[in-house]
TORVOLUM-185251 format. One record per residue (C-alpha): residue number from 0; residue in three letters; x, y, z. Coordinates in steps of 0.25 Angstrom, whole numbers, padded with zeros to 4 digits. Example, Ala and Ser with C-alpha at 12.3 -4.5 7.8 and 13.67 -1.06 7.14 Angstrom:
! TORVOLUM-185251
{atom 0,'Ala',{0049,-0018,0031}} {atom 1,'Ser',{0055,-0004,0029}} 
***
This chain:
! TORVOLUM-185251
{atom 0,'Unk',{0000,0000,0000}} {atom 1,'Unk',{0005,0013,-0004}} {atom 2,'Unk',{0003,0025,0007}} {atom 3,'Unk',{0001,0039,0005}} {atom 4,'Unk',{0015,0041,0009}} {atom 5,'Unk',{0020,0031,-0002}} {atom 6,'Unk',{0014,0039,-0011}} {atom 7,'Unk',{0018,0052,-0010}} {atom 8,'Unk',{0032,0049,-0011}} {atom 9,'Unk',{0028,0042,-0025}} {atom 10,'Unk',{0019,0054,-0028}} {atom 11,'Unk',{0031,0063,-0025}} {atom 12,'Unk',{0040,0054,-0035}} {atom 13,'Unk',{0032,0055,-0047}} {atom 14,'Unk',{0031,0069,-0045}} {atom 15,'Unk',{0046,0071,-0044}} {atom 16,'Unk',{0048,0061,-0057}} {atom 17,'Unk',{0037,0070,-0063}} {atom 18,'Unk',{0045,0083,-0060}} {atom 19,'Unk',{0057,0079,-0065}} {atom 20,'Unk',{0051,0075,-0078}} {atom 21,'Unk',{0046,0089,-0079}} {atom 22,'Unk',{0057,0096,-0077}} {atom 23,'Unk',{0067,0087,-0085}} {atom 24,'Unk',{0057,0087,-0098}} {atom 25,'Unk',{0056,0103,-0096}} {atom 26,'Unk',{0070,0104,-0098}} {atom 27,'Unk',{0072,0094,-0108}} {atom 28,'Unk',{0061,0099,-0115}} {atom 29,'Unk',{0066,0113,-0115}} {atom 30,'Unk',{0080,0111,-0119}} {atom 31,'Unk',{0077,0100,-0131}} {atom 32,'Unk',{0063,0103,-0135}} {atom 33,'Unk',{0051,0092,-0134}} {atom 34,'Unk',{0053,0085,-0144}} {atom 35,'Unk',{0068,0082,-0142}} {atom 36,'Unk',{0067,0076,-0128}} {atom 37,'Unk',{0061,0063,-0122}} {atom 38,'Unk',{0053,0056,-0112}} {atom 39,'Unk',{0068,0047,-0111}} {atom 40,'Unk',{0075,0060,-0111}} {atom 41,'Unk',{0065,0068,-0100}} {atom 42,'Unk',{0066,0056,-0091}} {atom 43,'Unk',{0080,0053,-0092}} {atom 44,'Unk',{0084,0069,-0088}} {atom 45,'Unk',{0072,0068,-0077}} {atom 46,'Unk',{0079,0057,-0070}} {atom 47,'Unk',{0070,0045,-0074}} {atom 48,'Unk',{0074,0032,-0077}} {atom 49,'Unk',{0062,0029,-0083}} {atom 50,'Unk',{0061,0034,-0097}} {atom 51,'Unk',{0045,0031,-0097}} {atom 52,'Unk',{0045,0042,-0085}} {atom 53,'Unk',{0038,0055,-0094}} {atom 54,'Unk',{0030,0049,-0101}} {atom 55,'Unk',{0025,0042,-0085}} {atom 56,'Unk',{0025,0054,-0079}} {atom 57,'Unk',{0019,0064,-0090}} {atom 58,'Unk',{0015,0055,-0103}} {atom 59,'Unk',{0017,0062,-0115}} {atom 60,'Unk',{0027,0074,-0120}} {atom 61,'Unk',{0013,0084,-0120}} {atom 62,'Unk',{0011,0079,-0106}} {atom 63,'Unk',{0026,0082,-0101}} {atom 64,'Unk',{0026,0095,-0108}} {atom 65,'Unk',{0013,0101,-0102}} {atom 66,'Unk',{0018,0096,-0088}} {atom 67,'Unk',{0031,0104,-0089}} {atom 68,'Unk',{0023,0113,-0094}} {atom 69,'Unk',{0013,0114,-0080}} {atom 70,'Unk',{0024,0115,-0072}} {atom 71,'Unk',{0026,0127,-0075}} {atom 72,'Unk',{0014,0133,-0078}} {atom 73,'Unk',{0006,0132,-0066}} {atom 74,'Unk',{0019,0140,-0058}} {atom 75,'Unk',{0018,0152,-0071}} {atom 76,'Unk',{0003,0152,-0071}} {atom 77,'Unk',{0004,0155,-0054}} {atom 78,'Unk',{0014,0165,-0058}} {atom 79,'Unk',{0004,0173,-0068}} {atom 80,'Unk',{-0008,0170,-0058}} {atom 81,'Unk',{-0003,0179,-0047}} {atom 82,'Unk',{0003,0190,-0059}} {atom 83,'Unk',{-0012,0189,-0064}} {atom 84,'Unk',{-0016,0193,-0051}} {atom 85,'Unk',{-0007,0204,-0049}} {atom 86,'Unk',{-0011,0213,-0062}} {atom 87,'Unk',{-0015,0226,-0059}} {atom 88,'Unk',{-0022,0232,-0071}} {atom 89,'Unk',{-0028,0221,-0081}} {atom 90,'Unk',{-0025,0232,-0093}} {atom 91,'Unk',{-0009,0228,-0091}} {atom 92,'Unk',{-0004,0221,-0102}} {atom 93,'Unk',{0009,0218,-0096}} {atom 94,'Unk',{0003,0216,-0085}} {atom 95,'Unk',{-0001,0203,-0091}} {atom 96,'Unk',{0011,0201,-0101}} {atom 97,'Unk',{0018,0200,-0086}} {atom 98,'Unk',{0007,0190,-0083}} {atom 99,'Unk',{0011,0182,-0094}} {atom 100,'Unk',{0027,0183,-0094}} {atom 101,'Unk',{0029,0183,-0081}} {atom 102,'Unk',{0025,0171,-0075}} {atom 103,'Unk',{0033,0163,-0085}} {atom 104,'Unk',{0046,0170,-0081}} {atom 105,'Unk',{0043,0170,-0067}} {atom 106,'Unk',{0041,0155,-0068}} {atom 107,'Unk',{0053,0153,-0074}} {atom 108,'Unk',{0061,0162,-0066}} {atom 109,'Unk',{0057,0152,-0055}} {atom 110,'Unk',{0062,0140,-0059}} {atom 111,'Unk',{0074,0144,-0056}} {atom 112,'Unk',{0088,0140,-0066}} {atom 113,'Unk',{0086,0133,-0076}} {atom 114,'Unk',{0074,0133,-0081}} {atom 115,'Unk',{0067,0125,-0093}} {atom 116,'Unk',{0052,0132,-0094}} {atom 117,'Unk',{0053,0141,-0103}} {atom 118,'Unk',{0061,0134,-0114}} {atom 119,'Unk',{0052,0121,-0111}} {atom 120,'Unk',{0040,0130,-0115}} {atom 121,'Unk',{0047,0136,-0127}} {atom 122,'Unk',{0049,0122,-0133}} {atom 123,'Unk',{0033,0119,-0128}} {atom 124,'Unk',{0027,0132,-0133}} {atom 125,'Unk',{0039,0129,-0148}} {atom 126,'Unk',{0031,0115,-0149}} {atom 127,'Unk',{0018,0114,-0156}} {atom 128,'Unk',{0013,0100,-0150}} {atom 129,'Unk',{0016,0106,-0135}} {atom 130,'Unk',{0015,0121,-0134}} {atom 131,'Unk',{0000,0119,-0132}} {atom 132,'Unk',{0002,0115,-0119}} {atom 133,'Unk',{0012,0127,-0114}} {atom 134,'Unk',{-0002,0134,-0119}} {atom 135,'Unk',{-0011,0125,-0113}} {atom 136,'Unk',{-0006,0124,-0098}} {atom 137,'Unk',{-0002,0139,-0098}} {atom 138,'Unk',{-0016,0144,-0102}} {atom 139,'Unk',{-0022,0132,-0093}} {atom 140,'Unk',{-0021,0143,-0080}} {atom 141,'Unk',{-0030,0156,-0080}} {atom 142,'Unk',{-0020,0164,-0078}} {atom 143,'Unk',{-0013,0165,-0090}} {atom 144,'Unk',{-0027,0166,-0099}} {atom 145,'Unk',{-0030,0177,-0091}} {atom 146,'Unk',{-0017,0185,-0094}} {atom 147,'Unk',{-0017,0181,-0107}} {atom 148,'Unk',{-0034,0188,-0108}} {atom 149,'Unk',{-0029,0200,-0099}} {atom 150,'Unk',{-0016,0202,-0109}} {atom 151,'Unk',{-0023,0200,-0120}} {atom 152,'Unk',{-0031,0211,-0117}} {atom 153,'Unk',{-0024,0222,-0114}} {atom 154,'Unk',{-0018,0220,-0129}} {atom 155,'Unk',{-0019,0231,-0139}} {atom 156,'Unk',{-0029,0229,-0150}} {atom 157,'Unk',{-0022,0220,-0162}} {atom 158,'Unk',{-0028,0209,-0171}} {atom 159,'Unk',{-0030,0195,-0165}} {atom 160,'Unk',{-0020,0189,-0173}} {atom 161,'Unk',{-0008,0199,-0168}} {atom 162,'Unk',{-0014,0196,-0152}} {atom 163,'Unk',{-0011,0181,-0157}} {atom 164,'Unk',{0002,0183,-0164}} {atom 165,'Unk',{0007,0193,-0152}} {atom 166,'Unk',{0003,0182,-0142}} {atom 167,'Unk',{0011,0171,-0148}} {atom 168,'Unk',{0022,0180,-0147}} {atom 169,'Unk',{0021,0182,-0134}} {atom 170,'Unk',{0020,0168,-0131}} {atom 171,'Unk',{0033,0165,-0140}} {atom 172,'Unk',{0039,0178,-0132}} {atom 173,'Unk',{0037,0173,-0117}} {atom 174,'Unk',{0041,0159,-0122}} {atom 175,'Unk',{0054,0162,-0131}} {atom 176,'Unk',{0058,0174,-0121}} {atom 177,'Unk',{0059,0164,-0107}} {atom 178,'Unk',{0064,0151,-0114}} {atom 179,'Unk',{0076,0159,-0121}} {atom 180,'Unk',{0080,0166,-0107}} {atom 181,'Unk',{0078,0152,-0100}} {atom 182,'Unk',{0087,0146,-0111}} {atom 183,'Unk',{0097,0158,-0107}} {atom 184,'Unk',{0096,0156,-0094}} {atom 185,'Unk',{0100,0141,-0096}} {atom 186,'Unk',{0110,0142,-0103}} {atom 187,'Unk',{0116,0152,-0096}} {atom 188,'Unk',{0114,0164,-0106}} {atom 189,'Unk',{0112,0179,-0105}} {atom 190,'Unk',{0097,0182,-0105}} {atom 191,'Unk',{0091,0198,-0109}} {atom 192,'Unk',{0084,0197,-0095}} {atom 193,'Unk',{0090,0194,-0082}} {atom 194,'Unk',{0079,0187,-0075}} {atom 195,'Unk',{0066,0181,-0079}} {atom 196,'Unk',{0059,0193,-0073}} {atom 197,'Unk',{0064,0202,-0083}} {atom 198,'Unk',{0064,0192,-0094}} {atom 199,'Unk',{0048,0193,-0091}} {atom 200,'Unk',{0048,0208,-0093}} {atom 201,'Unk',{0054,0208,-0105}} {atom 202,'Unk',{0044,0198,-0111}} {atom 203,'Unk',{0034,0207,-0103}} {atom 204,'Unk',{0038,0219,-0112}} {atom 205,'Unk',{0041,0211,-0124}} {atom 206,'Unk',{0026,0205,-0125}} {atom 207,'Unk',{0020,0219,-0120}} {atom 208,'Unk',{0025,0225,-0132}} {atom 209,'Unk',{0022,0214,-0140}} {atom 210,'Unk',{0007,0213,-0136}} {atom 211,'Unk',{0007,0229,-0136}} {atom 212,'Unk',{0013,0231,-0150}} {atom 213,'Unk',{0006,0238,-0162}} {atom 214,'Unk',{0001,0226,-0171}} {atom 215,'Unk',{0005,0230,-0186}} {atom 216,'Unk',{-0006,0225,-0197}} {atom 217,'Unk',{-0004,0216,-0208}} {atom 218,'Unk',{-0010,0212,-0221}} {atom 219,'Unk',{0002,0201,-0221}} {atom 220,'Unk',{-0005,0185,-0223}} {atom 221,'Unk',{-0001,0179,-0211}} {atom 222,'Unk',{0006,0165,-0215}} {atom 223,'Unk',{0000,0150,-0214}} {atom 224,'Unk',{0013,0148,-0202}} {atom 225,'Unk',{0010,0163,-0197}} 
***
C-alpha cells in the first residue's frame, strides 16, 4: 500500500523530471531551432536515461512547445495584470505600449543570467506549424486582450490594413528586439542598452512612434506573398 507520504516524494520526482525537461528543451530549442533538436537530444541534455522520457512527460513536439511556453507566461501575464491596474488616464497610448513591452523585459530580466525565452520565442513565433501557440496562450489571459483594445484605441485614424501591417511590426519589434539583446547577452556581447529596463523604453519609444506615425496612401497592388 502506498501512503500519502510515498506519494509526494513520487509526486515531487516527476515534477522535477518535468522541470528539467523544460528547461533543457528551452535552451535546445532556442539555440538549434525546433526542427533540429530531438526528444534523444532533450532528454540526454535534461539528464535522463531514458530516451522515451519527453515524449512521457509531455507527448508531442506541440505539446512540449506550449508547456515552455506556460512557463513563462503566467509570470509575464502577472506582471501586465498589476501595470493594468496602475494606468492612470486610459487615453495613454504609451501607457499601454508600457503595458505591452514591459512585462516581457521584466520577466526576462528576472531570470537572472542566461536566459533562453526570448530566443526560444523568436524560433516559436519564425515557425508557421508552432507560432500559433506563443499566440494562443498569450491571449489566453484577459489582461493582454484588454491592453491590446485599450491601445488600439488610442490610435490615430488610419486604414485597417495599415493597424494590421503596423501590428505585425510590432510583434516582430518586441520579439526580434529582446532575442537579439539576450543572444548579446550570452555571448558576451555589447548590447545598445544597458539593462533590460532601458531596453524596454526604447522598444516603448520605437512602437509609440511607429503606432503614431503618418500613414502614406498608396495606389500600389499589394502582392500575393505581401
Amino acid at each position: 500500500m502506498v501512503t500519502e507520504a510515498g506519494r509526494r516524494p513520487r509526486a515531487e520526482q516527476v515534477g522535477a523530471t518535468r522541470q528539467q525537461i523544460l528547461t533543457a528543451a528551452e535552451r535546445l530549442f532556442a539555440e538549434q531551432g525546433l526542427y533540429a533538436v530531438s526528444n534523444r537530444q532533450i532528454s540526454a541534455a535534461a539528464g535522463q536515461g531514458n530516451n522515451a522520457a519527453v515524449g512521457y512527460h509531455f507527448g508531442t513536439k506541440a505539446d512540449l512547445v506550449r508547456a515552455v511556453v506556460r512557463r513563462h507566461t503566467a509570470p509575464i501575464e502577472a506582471l501586465r495584470r498589476a501595470m493594468v491596474e496602475e494606468v492612470a488616464d486610459p487615453t495613454d497610448l504609451r501607457a499601454w505600449v508600457d503595458c505591452l513591452v514591459r512585462p516581457v523585459t521584466a520577466h526576462l530580466a528576472s531570470l537572472g543570467d542566461p536566459t533562453w525565452f526570448a530566443r526560444f520565442g523568436a524560433q516559436v513565433t519564425a515557425d508557421p506549424a508552432f507560432r500559433g501557440i506563443m499566440a494562443e496562450e498569450s491571449l489566453a489571459d484577459p489582461s493582454l486582450r484588454q491592453v491590446l483594445d485599450r491601445l488600439h484605441a488610442c490610435l490615430p485614424d488610419v486604414p485597417d490594413a495599415v493597424r494590421a501591417d503596423r501590428a505585425h511590426m510590432v510583434r516582430h519589434l518586441v520579439v526580434q528586439v529582446c532575442a537579439e539583446r539576450e543572444r548579446a547577452l550570452a555571448e558576451g556581447s555589447d548590447t545598445p542598452r544597458r539593462t533590460w529596463d532601458e531596453a524596454a523604453t526604447g522598444l516603448v519609444d520605437a512602437i509609440t512612434g511607429l503606432w503614431t506615425a503618418p500613414s502614406t496612401a498608396s495606389s500600389a497592388t499589394p502582392s500575393a506573398t505581401g
